[in-house]
Each structure stands twice: as structure tokens, then as C-alpha cells.
N, C-alpha and C positions, 0 to 999 in steps of 0.2 A: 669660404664662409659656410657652404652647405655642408662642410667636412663639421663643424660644430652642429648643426643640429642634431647627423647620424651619429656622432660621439655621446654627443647629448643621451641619444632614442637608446644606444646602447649602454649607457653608466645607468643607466635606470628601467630601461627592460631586463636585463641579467641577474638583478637581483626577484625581479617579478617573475621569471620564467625558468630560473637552476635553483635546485634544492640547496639550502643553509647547510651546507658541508663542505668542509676542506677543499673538497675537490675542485668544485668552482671557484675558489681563490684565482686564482687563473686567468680562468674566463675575466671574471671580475676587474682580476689589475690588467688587463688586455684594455677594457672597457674603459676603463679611467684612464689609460694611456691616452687611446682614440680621442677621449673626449677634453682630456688636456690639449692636446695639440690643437682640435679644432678649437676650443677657445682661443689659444694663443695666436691662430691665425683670424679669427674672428676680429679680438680686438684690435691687434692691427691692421687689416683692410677696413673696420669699422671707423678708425682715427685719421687712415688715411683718406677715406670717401668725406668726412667729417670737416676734414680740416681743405678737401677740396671743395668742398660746396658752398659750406658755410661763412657767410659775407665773416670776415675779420673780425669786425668789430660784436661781433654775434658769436660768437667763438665761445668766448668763456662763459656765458648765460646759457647756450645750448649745450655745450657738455656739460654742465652742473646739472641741468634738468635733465637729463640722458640718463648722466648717474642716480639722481634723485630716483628716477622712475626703477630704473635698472638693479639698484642697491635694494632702494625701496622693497619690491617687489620681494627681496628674497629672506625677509620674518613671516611677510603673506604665505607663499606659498611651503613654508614651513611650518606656520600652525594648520594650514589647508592638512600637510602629509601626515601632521599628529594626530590629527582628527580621523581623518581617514584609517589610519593605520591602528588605533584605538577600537573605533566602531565597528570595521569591517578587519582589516590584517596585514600587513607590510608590501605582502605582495598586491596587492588593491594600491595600496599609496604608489606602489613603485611603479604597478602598470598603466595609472591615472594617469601619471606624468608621462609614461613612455607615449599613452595613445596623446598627448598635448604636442609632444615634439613631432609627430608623423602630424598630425594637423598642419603644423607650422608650414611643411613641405610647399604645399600650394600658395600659400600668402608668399612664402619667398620667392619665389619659381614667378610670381606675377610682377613682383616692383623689382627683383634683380634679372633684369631684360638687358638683351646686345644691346639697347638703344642706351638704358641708365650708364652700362659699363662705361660705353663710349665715351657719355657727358662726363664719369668722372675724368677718364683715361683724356682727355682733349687739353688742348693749349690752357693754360690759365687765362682768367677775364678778368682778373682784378680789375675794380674800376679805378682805385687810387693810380695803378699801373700796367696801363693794357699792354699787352705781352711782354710784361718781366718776366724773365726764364723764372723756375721753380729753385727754390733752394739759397734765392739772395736774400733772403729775410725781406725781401719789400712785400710779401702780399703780406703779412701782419704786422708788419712797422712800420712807420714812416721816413722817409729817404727826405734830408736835407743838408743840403751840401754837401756834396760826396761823400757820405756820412750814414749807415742805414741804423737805425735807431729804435731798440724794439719796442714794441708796443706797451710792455708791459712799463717801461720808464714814460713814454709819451703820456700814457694815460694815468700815471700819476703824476706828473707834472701839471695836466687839464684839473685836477682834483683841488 
């Protein structure tokens, strides 16, 4: 996951810090590689911490507001870069955001600790089914009668 913030720091310092010429193209799709990848690894370790932590039935309310926030944020910080980029110059918008991602650095580096890794990496706690292996569909659906039943059918059946 810290691979997406350096991809991040770099899709958007490169254009802040190389001259607007061909030559940098380059550098640039380098930079957008990096930073593709780390998102793709991003939002998969993010889905998978996601979907281990978060109780079941909590699941689809918390990723909605994830995305809410997450999606959200990104018309904000788009009229933030026009403004910026208008008043002061492109490179100002680009290197605004690049010094945001190097901030990030320490917030991350404090809540992704050996100790959180651990809690996710550990045996599953489902309380519906304490230590059901990973992967049988019972920590988000209901198990009846030899039968595991997902959730998304259970919870519209309760409706």
C-alpha cells in the first residue's frame, strides 16, 4: 500500500519538477505506471483488511461510505487543482498535491504497524462462526443446513 502513495508523490511531482517537453513524456508514463500499480495494490489489500475486520453485516454500509468519502473527494480536490493552477500555475497545483502525498507518509507509517498487520493476517473471529476457515462463505452468510447461503439472498429474504 505505501507503493501507492510513492506512485501517487511521483504522478504528480513529475509534472511539478520536469519542464513541458517531449522529453519528459517518459519520466511521466514511468510515473503513471508506478502509480497505477500502487493503486491496484492499494485497493486490493484495502478490500481485503476491509472485508477482514469489518463485522458482515457492516460490510455494505462501510464500503459505500469508503467510497462516498473516497469518490467523493475527488470533484474537491479537482476544483482545489483548477484554482490553484489558475491563480498561481500547474506546477504549484501539481507540487501542492505532491507535498499532500509525502505528508501522508507519517499518518500511514502510524496506524499500518506489525501489530494492525498481524490483527488482520490472524485466524478469523466471526462471531456467527468462530473459526470457520476463510474462504467457505460462512463469515458473510448464513450456514443452514449444510447449505451456506449468501448474504445478500438472507438479507433479502429479512426485507
Amino acid at each position: 500500500m505505501f507503493t501507492d502513495i510513492i506512485g501517487a508523490f511521483g504522478l504528480v511531482a513529475a509534472p511539478a519538477l520536469l519542464p513541458a517537453a517531449p522529453s519528459s513524456a517518459w519520466i511521466v508514463g514511468a510515473a503513471a505506471f508506478v502509480a497505477g500499480a500502487g493503486g491496484t495494490m492499494w485497493t486490493v489489500n484495502s478490500r481485503f483488511i476491509t472485508q477482514s475486520l469489518v463485522p458482515a453485516d457492516m460490510l455494505g454500509r462501510f464500503s459505500a461510505a469508503s467510497r462516498l468519502v473516497a469518490w467523493g473527494m475527488t470533484p474537491v480536490a479537482a476544483i482545489l487543482a483548477g484554482i490553484l493552477a489558475q491563480i498561481f500555475s500547474y506546477r504549484v497545483a501539481f507540487g501542492f498535491f505532491a507535498a499532500l502525498c509525502v505528508l501522508l507518509i507519517y499518518p500511514f507509517f502510524k496506524v499500518v504497524t506489525r501489530e494492525r498487520i498481524a490483527e488482520v493476517d490472524g485466524p478469523d473471529r466471526s462471531p456467527r462462526h468462530p473459526g470457520a476457515p476463510r474462504g467457505t462463505g460462512r463469515e458473510r452468510g448464513h450456514h443452514r443446513g449444510g447449505e451456506d447461503v449468501p448474504e445478500t439472498t438472507t438479507a433479502w429474504r429479512s426485507r
